[in-house]
C-alpha positions in Angstrom: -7.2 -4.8 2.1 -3.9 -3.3 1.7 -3.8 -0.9 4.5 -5.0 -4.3 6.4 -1.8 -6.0 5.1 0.3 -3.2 5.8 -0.8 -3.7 9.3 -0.1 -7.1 9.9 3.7 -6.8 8.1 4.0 -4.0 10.7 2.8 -6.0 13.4 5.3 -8.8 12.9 8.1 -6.4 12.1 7.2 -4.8 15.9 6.7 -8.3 17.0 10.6 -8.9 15.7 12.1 -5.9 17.2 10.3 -7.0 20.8 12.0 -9.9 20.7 15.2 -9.0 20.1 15.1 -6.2 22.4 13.9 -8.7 24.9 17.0 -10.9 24.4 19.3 -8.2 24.2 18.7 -6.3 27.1 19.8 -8.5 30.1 23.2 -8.4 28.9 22.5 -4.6 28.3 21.4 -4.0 32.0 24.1 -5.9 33.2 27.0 -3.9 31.2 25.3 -0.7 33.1 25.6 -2.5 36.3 28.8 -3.7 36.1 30.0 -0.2 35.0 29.1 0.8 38.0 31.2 -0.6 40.1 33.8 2.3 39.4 31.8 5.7 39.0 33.3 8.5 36.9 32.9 11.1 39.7 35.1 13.8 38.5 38.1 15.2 35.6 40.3 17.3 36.9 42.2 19.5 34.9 46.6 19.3 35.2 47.0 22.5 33.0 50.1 22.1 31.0 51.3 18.7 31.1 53.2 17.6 27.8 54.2 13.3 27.1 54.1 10.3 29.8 52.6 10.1 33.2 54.0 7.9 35.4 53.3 6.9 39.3 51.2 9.0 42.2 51.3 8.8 45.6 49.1 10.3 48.5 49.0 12.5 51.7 46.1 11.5 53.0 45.7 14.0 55.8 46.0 16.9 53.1 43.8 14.5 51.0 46.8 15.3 48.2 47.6 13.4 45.2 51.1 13.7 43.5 51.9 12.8 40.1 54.8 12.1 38.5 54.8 14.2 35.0 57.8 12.5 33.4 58.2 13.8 30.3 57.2 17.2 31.4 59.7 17.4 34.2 57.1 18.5 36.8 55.6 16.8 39.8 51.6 18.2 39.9 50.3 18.5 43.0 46.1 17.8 42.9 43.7 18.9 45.9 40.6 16.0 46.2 39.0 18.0 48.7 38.4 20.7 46.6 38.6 18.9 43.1 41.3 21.5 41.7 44.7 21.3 40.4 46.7 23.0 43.1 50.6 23.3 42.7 53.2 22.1 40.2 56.9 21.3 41.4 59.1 21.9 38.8 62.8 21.5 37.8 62.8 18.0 37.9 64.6 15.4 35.8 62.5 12.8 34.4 60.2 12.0 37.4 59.2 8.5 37.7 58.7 7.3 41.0 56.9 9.7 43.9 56.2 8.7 47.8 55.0 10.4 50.8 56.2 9.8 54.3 54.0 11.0 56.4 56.1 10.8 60.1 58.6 13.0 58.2 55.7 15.2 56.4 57.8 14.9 53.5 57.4 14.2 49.4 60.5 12.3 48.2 61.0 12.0 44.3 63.0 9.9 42.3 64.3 11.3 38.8 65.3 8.9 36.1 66.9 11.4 34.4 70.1 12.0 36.9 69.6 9.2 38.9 68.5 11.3 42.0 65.9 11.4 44.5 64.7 14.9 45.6 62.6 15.7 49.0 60.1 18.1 49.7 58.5 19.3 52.5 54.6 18.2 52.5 52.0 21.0 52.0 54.7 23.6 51.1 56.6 21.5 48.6 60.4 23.4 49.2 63.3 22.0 48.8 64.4 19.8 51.7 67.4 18.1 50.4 68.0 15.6 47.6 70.7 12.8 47.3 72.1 10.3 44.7 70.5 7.0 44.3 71.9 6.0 40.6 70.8 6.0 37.1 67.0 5.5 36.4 65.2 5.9 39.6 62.3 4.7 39.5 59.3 3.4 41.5 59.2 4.7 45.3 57.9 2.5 48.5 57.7 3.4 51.7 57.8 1.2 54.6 55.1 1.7 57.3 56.8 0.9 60.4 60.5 2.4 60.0 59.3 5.0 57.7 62.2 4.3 55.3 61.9 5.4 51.7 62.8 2.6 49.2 63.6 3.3 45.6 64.3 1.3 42.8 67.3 2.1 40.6 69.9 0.6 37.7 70.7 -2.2 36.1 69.5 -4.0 39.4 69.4 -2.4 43.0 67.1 -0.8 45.7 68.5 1.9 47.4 66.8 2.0 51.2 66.8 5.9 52.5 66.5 7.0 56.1 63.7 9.4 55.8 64.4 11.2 59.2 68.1 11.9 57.9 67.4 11.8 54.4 70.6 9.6 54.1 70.8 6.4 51.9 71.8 3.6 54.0 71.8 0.4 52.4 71.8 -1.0 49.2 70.1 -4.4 48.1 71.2 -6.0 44.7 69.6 -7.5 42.0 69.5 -9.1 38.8 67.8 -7.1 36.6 65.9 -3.3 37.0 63.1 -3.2 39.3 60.1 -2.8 38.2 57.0 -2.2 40.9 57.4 -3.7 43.9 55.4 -4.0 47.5 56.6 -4.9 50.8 54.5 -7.4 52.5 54.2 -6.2 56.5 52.7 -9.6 57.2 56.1 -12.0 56.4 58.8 -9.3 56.6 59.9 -9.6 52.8 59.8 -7.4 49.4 58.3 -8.7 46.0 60.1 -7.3 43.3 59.1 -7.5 39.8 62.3 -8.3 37.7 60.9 -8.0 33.6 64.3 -8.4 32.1 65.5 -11.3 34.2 61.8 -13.1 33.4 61.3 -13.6 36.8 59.9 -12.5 40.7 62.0 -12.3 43.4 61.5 -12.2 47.3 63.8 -10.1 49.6 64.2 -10.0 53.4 63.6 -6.6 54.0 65.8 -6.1 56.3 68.9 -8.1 55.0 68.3 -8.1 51.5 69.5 -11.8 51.3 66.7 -13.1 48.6 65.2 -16.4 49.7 62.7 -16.7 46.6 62.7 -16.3 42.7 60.2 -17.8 40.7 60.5 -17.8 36.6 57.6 -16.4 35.1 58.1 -18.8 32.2 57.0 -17.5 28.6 55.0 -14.5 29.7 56.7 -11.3 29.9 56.2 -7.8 31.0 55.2 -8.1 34.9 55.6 -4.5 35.4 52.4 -4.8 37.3 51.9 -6.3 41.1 49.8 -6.0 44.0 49.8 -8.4 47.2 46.5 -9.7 48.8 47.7 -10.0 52.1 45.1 -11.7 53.6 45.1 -14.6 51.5 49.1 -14.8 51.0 49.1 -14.2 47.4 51.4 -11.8 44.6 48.7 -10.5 41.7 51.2 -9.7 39.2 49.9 -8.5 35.5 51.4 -9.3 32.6 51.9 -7.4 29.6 52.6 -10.1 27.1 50.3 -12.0 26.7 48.0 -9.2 29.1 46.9 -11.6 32.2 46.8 -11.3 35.5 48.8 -14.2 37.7 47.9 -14.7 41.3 50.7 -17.0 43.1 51.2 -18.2 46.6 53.2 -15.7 48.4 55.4 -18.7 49.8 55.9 -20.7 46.9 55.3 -18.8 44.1 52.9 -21.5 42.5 50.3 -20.4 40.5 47.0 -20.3 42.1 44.7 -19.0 39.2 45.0 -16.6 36.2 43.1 -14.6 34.0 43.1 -12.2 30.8 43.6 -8.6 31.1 43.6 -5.5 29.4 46.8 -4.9 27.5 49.9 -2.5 28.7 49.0 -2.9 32.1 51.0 0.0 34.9 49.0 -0.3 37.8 47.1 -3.2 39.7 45.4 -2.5 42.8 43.5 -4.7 45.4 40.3 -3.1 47.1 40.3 -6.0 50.4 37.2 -4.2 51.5 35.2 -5.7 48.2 37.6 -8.2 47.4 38.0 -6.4 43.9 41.4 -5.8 41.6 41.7 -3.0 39.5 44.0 -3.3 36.3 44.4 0.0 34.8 45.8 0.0 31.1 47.3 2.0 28.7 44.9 0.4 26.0 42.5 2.8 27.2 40.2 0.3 29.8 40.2 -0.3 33.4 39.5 -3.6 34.2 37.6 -4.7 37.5 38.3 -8.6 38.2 36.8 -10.0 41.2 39.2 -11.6 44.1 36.9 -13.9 45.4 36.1 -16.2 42.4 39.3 -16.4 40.5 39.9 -13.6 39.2 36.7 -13.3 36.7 36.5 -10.1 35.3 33.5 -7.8 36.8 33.7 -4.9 34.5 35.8 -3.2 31.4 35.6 0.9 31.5 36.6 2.3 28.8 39.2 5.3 29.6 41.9 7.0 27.4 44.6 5.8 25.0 47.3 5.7 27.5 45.6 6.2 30.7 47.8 3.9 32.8 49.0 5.0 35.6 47.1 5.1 38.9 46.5 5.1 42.6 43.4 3.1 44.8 43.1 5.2 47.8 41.4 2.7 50.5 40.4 5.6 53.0 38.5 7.3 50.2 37.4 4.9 48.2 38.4 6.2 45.3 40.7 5.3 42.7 43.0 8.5 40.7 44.1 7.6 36.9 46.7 10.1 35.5 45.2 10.5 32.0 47.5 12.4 29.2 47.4 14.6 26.4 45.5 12.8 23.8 45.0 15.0 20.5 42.8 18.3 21.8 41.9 16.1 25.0 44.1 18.2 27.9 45.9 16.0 30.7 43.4 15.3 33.6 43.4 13.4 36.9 40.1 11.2 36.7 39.1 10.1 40.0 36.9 7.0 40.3 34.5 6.3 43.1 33.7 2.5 44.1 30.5 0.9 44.7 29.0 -0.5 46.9 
């Protein structure tokens, strides 16, 4: 009688466990599909890289990525094709912003440190040339059909460079430092993310004379932004509180927002799956989808200050510069997307 007891406790215990299993593993599959949408397809080792990463850029013939190691003074130079760490420019000042121009095969590098940005030749990385920009030069953009390298800069400025003489020749001014901005090919203007002024202005690119600026009320930190093109709108992510804003490129209404992971660098848009990626030093990469307002698809969980990174459309892959972290070495973790 007792082992037949014994039995039938078992049996409902088993009976239990079914059950929850049962109601716990939908959500369970889904988290593994979802996570799948950005596959961890290789680490690759940077070798000595002490403190803050900041931006990358890419040669895409060389299939090259270029990251700015700020705090260690360095630009490292990563091979894709080969998945190796390949070549470390050094004698920098406080890298922050790098971009490559491919008509001019050439790597131009803006140093907060003194203010300057420093150019060299793509593939052998010497010394082409450097000029003065001002203090705390910062993010780099290049523009597609002049080829000129834009850099923000100061207490409120982008300098515009001729990359075929490697000479500044404009200036456009601003109300507050620049954090990342992107030149929209489509209308002719620059988005510029102003933190300290609270607010997003638009530019003509090739005037300067701003013909847009849009308060971004109580929320602050729009280091972040990303334009969609296609549907006319500025993704900007906010750091406080950590949500993404989507606005009308025109207008600058808001047009939908959603949460985010926190101390947000980088947004991306992937126009081929109509996916953002929000990459945050929180240690997550969040995948939202651009076709249904901005509902998050996925969270991957990273590194403690893995924010920095670069979507690279002709490969499909996304780079995020991870630091040192403790006994974990610096490493370029490249992302593949799917489908």
């Amino acid at each position: 009688m007792a082992e037949k007891g014994n039995y039938g406790a078992i049996h409902v215990l088993v009976g239990l466990m079914l059950a929850a299993l049962t109601e716990v593993a939908p959500s369970a599959v889904c988290a593994q599909q979802d996570a799948g949408l950005l596959v961890l397809e290789s680490k690759i080792p940077l070798g000595t890289v002490n403190g803050r990463i900041d931006h990358l850029a890419f040669d895409v013939s060389r299939k090259q990525v270029f990251i700015a190691e700020l705090e260690n003074n360095t630009v490292g130079v990563v091979d894709l094709g080969g998945a190796r760490f390949l070549h470390r420019i050094s004698g920098l000042n406080r890298p922050q912003g790098v971009g490559y121009v491919p008509a001019a095969d050439a790597l131009y590098v803006a140093n907060g440190g003194d203010g300057t940005v420093r150019v060299f030749k793509g593939g052998e990385f010497t010394p082409l040339g450097q000029l003065t920009v001002g203090s705390d030069a910062d993010n780099v953009r290049v523009e597609p059909e002049t080829s000129h390298v834009i850099v923000g800069y100061g207490s409120g400025a982008l300098a515009v460079i001729d990359s075929a003489t490697r000479v500044k020749i404009k200036d456009f001014t601003l109300a507050a430092h620049p954090e990342s901005f992107q030149i929209s090919t489509g209308t002719r203007r620059i988005l510029i993310n102003l933190p300290d002024a609270v607010s997003i202005v638009a530019l003509d690119d090739k005037s300067g004379v701003q013909d847009a600026n849009w308060s971004t009320g109580a929320d602050r930190g729009n280091f972040a932004m990303a334009l969609d093109e296609e549907n006319q709108r500025v993704l900007v992510v906010f750091r406080n509180p950590p949500k993404l804003s989507a606005r009308d490129m025109r207008t600058g209404a808001v047009v939908a927002e959603h949460d985010t992971c926190g101390d947000v660098d980088d947004v991306f848009l992937d126009t081929k799956r109509r996916r953002v990626y929000v990459t945050c030093g929180d240690g997550f990469i969040d995948v939202l989808n651009a076709s249904a307002d901005y509902a998050r698809l996925a969270r991957i969980v990273t590194r403690q200050g893995a924010r920095t990174s670069l979507f690279m459309p002709s490969l499909d892959r996304l780079a995020l510069a991870v630091r040192v972290s403790g006994s974990e070495p610096a490493e370029l973790w490249i992302y593949r997307t799917t489908p």
